[in-house]
C-alpha positions as CSV (number, residue, x, y, z in Angstrom):
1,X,3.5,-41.1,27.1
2,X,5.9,-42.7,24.5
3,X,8.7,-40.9,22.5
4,X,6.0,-40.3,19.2
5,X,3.1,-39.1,21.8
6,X,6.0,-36.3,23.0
7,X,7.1,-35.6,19.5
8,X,3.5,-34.7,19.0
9,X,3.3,-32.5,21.5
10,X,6.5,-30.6,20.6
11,X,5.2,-30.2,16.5
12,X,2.0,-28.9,18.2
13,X,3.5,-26.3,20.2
14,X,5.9,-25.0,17.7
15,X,2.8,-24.6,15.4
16,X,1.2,-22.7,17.7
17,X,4.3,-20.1,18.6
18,X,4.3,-20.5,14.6
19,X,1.3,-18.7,14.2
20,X,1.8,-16.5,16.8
21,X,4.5,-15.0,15.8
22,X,3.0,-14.9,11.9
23,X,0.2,-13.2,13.5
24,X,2.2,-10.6,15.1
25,X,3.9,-10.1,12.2
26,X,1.2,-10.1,9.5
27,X,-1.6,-7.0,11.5
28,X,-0.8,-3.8,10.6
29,X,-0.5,-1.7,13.2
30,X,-3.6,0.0,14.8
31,X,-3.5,3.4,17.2
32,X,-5.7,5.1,19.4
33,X,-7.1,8.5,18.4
34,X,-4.8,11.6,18.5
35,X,-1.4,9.3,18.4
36,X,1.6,10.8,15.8
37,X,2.8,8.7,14.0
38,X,5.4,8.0,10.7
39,X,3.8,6.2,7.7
40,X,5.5,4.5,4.5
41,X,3.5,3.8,2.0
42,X,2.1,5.8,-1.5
43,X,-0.7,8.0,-2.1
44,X,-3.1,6.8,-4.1
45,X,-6.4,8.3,-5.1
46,X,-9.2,6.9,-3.5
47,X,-11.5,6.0,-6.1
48,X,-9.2,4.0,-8.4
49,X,-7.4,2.7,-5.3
50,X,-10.7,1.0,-3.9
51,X,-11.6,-0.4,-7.1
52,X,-12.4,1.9,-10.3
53,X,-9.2,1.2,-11.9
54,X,-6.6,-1.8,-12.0
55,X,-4.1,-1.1,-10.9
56,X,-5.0,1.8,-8.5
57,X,-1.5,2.6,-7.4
58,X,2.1,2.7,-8.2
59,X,3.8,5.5,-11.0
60,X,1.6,3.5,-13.8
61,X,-1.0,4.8,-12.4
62,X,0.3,8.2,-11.5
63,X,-1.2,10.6,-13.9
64,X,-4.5,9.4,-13.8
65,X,-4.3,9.7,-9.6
66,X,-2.4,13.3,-9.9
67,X,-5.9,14.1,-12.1
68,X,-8.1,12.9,-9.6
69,X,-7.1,14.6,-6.7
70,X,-6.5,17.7,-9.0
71,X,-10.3,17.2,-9.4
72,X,-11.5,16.6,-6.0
73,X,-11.0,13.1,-4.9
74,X,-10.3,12.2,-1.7
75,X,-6.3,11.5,-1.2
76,X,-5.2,7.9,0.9
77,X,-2.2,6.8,2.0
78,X,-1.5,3.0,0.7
79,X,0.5,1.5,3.9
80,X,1.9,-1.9,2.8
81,X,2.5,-4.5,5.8
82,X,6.1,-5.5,6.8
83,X,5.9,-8.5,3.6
84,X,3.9,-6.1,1.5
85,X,1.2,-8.8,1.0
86,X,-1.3,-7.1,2.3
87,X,-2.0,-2.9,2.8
88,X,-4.5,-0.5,4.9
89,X,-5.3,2.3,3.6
90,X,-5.3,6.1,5.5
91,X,-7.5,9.1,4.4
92,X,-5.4,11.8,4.4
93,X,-6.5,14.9,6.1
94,X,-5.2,18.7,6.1
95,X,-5.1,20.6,9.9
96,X,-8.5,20.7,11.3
97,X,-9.8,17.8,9.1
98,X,-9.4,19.8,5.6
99,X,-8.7,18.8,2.4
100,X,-4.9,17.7,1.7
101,X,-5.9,17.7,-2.0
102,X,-3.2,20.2,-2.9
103,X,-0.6,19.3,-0.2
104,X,-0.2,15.9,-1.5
105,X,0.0,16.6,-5.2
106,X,3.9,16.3,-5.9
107,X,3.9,13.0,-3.6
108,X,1.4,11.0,-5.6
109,X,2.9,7.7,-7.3
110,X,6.4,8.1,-5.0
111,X,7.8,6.2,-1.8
112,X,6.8,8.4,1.1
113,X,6.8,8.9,4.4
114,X,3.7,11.3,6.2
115,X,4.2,12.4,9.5
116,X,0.6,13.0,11.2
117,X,-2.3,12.5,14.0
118,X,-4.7,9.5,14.0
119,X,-8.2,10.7,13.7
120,X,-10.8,7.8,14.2
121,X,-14.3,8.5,13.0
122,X,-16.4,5.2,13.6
123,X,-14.7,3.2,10.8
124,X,-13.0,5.4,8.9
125,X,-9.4,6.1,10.3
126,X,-7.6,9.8,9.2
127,X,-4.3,10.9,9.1
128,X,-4.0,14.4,9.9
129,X,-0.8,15.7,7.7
130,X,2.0,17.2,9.4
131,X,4.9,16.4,7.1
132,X,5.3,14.4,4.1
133,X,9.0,13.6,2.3
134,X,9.8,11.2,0.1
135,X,11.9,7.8,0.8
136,X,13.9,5.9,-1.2
């Protein structure tokens, strides 16, 4: 093998540690049922977030997501990756799987930081409040 048949090689490999490492870096996390964890991210109402409204998120679209979980709608927790191009969202849960309608009110629109337990139900994914506070 000749010096351009090596250099090959070598752009190949550091391609693939490239995407490897992008990979790694790109997946937001995932747990395992009943794991506490600490979440950043924003709470967003769930209908605008997933598509009734543009934007769905950030303090333009706070009043109209304090009125919706005011009303009823489900509250999520907006978790942005580690580049923030890309999010997951949480539904957020009281104790025992309850609403967390009220407990979230003075958090919508703000950086925050929820405290809670996993709870995986086929393909929706909870997190079961224990503390919110906000973050700069």
């Amino acid at each position: 093998m000749g010096i351009q048949g090596s250099r090959v090689i070598t752009r190949s490999i550091k391609h693939i540690l490239i995407f490897i490492v992008l990979s790694l870096f790109f997946l937001a996390p995932t747990w395992n049922d009943g794991v506490v964890v600490s979440l950043r991210g924003e709470i967003v109402d769930s209908k605008c977030a997933l598509g009734a409204m543009t934007p769905g998120s950030s303090k333009s679209h706070k009043i109209c997501a304090t009125q919706c979980i005011k009303n009823g709608i489900p509250p999520l927790l907006k978790v942005y990756n580690r580049v923030g191009n890309s999010y997951r969202y949480y539904l957020l849960v009281g104790e025992g799987k309850t609403s967390a309608n009220q407990l979230v009110l003075p958090y919508i629109g703000i950086p925050i930081e929820v405290t809670g337990t996993i709870i995986r139900d086929a393909n929706l994914v909870m997190l079961e409040i224990q503390s919110i506070k906000q973050v700069k």
